[in-house]
N, C-alpha and C positions, 0 to 999 in steps of 0.2 A: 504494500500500500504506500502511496507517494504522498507526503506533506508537503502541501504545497506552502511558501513561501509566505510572511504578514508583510504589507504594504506599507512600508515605510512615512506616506503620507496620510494626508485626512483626504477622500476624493471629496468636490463637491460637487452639488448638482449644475447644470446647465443654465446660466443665465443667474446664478448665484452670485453677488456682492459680498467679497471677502475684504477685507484689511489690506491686504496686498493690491487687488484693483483698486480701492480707491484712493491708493499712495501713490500707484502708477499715473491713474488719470489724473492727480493732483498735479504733478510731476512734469507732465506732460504740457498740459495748460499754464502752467508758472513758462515753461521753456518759451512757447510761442509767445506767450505775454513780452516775456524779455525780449527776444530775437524782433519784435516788430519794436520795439523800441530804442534794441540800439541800430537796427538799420534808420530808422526815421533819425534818430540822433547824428548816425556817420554822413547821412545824406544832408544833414542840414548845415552840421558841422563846416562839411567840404563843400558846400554853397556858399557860406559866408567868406570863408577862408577864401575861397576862389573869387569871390566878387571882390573883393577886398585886395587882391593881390588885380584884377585886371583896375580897377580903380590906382592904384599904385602905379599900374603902367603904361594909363593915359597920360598921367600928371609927370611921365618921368619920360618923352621922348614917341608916346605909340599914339597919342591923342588924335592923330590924323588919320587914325587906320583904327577902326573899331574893329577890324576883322582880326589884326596881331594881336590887339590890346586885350582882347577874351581868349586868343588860343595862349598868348604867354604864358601864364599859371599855370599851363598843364606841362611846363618842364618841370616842373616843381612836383606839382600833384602826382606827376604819371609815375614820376619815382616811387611816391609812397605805394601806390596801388599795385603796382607789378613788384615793389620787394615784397610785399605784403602777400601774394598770390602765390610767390617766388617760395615763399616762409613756408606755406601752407603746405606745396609741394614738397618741401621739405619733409614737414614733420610726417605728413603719409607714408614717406618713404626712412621716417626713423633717421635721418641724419640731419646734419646741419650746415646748413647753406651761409658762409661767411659774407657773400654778397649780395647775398638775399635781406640780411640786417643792414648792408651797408647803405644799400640802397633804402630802404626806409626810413634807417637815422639819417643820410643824407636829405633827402626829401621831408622828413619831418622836421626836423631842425632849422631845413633854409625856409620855408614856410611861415616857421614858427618867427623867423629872427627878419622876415622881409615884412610881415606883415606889422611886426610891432615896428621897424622902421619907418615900413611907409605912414605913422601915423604924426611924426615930424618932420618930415620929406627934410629939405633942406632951409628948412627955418631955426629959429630957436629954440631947442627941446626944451630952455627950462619955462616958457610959455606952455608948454604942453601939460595939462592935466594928467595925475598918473594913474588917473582911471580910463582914458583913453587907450593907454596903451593896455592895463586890462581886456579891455571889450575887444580890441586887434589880437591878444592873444589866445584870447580863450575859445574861436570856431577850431584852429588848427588840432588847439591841444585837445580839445573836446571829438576831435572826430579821429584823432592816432590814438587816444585811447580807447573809444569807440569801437573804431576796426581792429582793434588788438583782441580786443573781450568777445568781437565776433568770431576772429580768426579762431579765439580758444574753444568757442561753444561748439567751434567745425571739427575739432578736433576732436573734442570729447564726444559728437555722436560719430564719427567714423570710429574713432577705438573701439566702443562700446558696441555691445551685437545688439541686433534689432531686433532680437526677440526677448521679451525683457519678461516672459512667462517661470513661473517655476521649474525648476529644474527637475528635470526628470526622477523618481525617485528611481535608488538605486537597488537591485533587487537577487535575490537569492536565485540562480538559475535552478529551473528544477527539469532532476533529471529524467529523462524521458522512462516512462513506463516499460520492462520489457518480463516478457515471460522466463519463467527458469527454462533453462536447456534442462530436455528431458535424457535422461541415461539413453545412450542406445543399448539397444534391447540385439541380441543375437536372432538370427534368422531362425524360423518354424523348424524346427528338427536337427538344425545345424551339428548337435552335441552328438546327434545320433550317425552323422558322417565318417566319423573313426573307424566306429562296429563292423561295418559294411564290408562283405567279403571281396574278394578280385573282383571284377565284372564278368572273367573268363568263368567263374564257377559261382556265378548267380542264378539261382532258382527262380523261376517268377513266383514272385511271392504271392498273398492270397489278394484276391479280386477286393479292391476298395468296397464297401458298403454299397447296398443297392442306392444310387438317389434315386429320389423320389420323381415318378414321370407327369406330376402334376406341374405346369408350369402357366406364370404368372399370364395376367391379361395381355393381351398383344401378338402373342405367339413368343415371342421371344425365350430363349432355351434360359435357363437358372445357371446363375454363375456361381463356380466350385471356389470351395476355401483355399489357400493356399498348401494346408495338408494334402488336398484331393489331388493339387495341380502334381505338387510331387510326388504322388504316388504313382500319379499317370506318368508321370517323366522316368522314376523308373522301368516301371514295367514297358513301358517303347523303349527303353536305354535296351533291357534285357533281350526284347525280342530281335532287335534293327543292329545291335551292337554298335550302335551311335545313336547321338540325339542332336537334331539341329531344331528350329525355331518353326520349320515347318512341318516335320512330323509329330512336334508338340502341339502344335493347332490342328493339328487334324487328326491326333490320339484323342486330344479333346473333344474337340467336334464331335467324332466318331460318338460317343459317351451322351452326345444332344447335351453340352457345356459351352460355356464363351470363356476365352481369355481373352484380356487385357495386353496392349503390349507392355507397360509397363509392371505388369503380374507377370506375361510370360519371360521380360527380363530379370525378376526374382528368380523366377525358379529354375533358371540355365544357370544363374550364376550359385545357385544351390548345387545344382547338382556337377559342376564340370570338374571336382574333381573326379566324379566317378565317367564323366565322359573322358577326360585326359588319360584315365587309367584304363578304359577299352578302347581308346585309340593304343596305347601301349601293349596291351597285351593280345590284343586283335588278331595279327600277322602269325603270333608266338602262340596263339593257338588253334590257328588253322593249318 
């Protein structure tokens, strides 16, 4: 009898509210909350920064070309973005990318140091309020720490596997059910094969029991036990002083009996030492 294995967990039903779902779905919703907030914040960040730096570079040479004066800032900007992407590639790939930081802190830093510039252009800075240069500093610094804490939130769902279910319990393999191997049993009469005189000085021995000539529905002849088969195998052994497969079917027949082939190959392999031994002494007694 097999014992089967206890389940290591509690199952629950389907469409059950456990503790663990509702830490997940909490979890989940906090995440999206975040992520649209610091994308709105990166994206507002780098609007101001950006407008702020092409304002800078009307007042500084580009005021005659509205078309240079808005794509300038994005030498600046495009650093941050592609070291930032640059970072990301990185860390997916578990290493670290030395120019991939370079290019960020370059780009964040000129950003950072143009924009509070441009907020004295080429006047006298101690006229300048030092809340002005505040309010020029804080879209850059606001949106490189921004994109930093989103780069991390990219990270931690690519680490982390997407299936965020209980883990499998782990469980006692059980071993498969199998029946005892039964002894083998020796062949019908096999013990009695020693006793057995020559074949050259075998008597036929006495006529097996009458069967019975009553036979089942169908017509079909009543098939003999395998004592009967070998008893018919000797006495055709005795008579033929051979026995092959086919005068074993047709001593049977003869008798109004069926054999099987797989009955009539028992009862050859019963009887061939006595066939081997009137093949042997066959010749030596004729």
């Amino acid at each position: 009898m097999t014992t089967l294995s206890t389940p290591t967990h509690q199952d629950h039903r389907p469409g059950e509210v456990t503790p663990t779902t509702i830490k997940q779905t909490a979890e989940r919703y906090a995440l999206i909350a975040a992520g649209t907030v610091i994308v709105a914040l990166t994206a507002g960040g780098f609007w101001l920064s950006y407008a702020h730096l092409a304002e800078v570079a009307g007042q500084h040479g580009l005021k005659s070309s509205p078309v240079r004066q808005w794509a300038w800032p994005a030498t600046l900007d495009a650093f941050i973005i592609a070291g930032e992407l640059l970072m990301l590639r990185a860390g997916l790939r578990r290493v670290t990318d030395g120019w991939a930081i370079a290019l960020t802190a370059t780009g964040s830093a000129g950003s950072i140091a143009l924009n509070v510039a441009g907020v004295s252009g080429t006047g006298n800075a101690d006229t300048v309020p030092l809340l002005d240069y505040v309010v020029a500093a804080v879209p850059p610094t606001a949106a490189l720490l921004a994109f930093g804490v989103l780069m991390r939130q990219i990270h931690q769902l690519v680490d982390q596997p997407t299936d965020h279910s209980d883990p499998a319990p782990v469980q006692t393999p059980i071993r498969p059910v199998t029946a005892p191997a039964k002894p083998a049993e020796p062949p019908v009469e096999a013990v009695h094969l020693a006793e057995l005189p020559a074949a050259g000085s075998v008597q036929p021995p006495k006529p097996p029991p009458t069967v019975s000539e009553s036979r089942p529905r169908g017509g079909r002849p009543p098939k003999a036990t395998l004592a009967e088969l070998v008893e018919i195998g000797r006495i055709t052994l005795a008579e033929h002083g051979t026995l092959s497969r086919s005068l074993l079917r047709k001593a049977v027949k003869d008798r109004d009996l069926t054999i099987g082939s797989e009955r009539q190959t028992e009862v050859m392999e019963i009887l061939r030492p006595d066939i081997e031994a009137a093949a042997q002494t066959g010749p030596d007694s004729g």
